[in-house]
N, C-alpha and C positions, 0 to 999 in steps of 0.2 A: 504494500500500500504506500511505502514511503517512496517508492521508487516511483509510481504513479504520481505522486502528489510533484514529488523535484522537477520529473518531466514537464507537467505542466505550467509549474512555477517556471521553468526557463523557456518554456514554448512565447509563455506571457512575456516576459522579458525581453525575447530574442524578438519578437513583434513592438513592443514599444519602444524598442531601441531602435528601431528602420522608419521609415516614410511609408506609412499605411496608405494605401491606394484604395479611395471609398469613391466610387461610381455618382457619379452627380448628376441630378436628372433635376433640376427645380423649375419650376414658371410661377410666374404672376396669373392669376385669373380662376378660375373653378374648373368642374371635370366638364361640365359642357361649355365655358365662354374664355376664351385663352386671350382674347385684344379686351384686356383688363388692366388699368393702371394700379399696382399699389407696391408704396413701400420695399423694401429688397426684407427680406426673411432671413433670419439670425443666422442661416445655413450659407448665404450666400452674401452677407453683407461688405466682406471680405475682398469680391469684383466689383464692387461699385465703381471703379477708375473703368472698367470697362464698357459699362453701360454710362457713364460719360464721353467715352471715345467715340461709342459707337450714334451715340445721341449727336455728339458735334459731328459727325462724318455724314451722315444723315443731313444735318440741318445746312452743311457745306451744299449737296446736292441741290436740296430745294431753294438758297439761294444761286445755284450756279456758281458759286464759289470753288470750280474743281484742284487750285491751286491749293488751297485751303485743304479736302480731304485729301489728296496728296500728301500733305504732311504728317497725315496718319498713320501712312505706310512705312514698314520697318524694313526698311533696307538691305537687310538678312534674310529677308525673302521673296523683296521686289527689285530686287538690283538689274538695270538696266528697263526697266520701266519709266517712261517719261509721263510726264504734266498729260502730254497730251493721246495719250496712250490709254491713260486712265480714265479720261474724258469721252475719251471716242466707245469705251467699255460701260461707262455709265450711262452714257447717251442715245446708243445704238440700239435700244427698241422706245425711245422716247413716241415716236409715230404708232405705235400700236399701244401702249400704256397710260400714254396722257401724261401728266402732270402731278405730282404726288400732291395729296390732298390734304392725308393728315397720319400723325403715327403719336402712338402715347410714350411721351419719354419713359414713364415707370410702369412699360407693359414689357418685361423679359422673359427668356426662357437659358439657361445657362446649362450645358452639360461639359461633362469631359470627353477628348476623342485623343484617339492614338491615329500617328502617320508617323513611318517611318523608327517606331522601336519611339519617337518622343509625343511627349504630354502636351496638349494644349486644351485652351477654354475656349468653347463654344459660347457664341452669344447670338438667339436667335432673337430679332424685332420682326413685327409685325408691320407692313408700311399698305397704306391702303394710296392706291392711283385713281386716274378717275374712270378705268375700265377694268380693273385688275388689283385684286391684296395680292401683294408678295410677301415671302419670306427672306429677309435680308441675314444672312448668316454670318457674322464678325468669327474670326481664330485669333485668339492670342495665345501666345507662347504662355505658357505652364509657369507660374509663381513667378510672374516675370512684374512688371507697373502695371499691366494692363492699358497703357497706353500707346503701345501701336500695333499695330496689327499685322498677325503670318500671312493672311488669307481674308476673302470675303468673299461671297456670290451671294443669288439674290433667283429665289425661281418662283413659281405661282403657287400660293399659299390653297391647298387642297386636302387639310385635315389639321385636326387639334393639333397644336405642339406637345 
């Protein structure tokens, strides 16, 4: 019995001595209505530099400020992307979408994703156009400011987050 007991006494130890890897899955909103604005939850209050990043990278779009979201971009994964590169990727289904109409700054969905053996944070907003809700998907680097961004795309919003 005491050999069972030490076992799990060092199992415990040898896990809180590492970087526990817990699965994150959080959103703003109920199980039926997800484009809900509230508050960030004790679980994820943590990424709120994220959901500012991603709120001002957004708000760059809608004034056409593309130099602006630009500077969102981290360098360490958009190297060799210009100003106008990323404009032309922003813009290029502007004629079938319309004009973004409106998005809740404190409506998120945040999970963790693996690429490549590393960690990053998802951050999914909700953006509604004047033909089309998308889903704007932010990546940022894993324990990183959460202020600039691995990644981002944007597809037509076709179920709950």
């Amino acid at each position: 019995m005491k050999i069972k007991s030490l076992f799990l006494a060092l199992a415990v130890v040898a896990l809180v001595g590492c970087e526990i890897s817990v699965n994150l899955n959080a959103r703003s909103g109920s199980n039926s209505n997800d484009y809900v604005g509230e508050p960030l939850s004790d679980r994820v209050v943590d990424y709120s530099n994220a959901l500012d990043t991603a709120n001002l990278f957004l708000d760059s779009i809608i004034s056409k400020k593309y130099s602006n979201a630009y500077e969102f971009l981290d360098e360490n994964y958009f190297n060799g992307i210009s100003k106008e590169d990323l404009q032309n990727l922003l813009t290029k289904d502007d004629q079938v979408l319309g004009d973004i109409k409106e998005y809740l700054k404190d409506q998120w969905a945040f999970k963790n994703a693996t690429y490549d053996r590393k960690k990053y944070l998802q951050l999914t907003k909700i953006v509604k156009y004047e033909v089309y809700t998308m889903n704007y998907i932010f990546t940022f680097p894993y324990a990183s400011d959460y202020k600039k961004l691995a990644g981002f795309t944007f597809k037509e919003k076709t179920e709950l987050l």
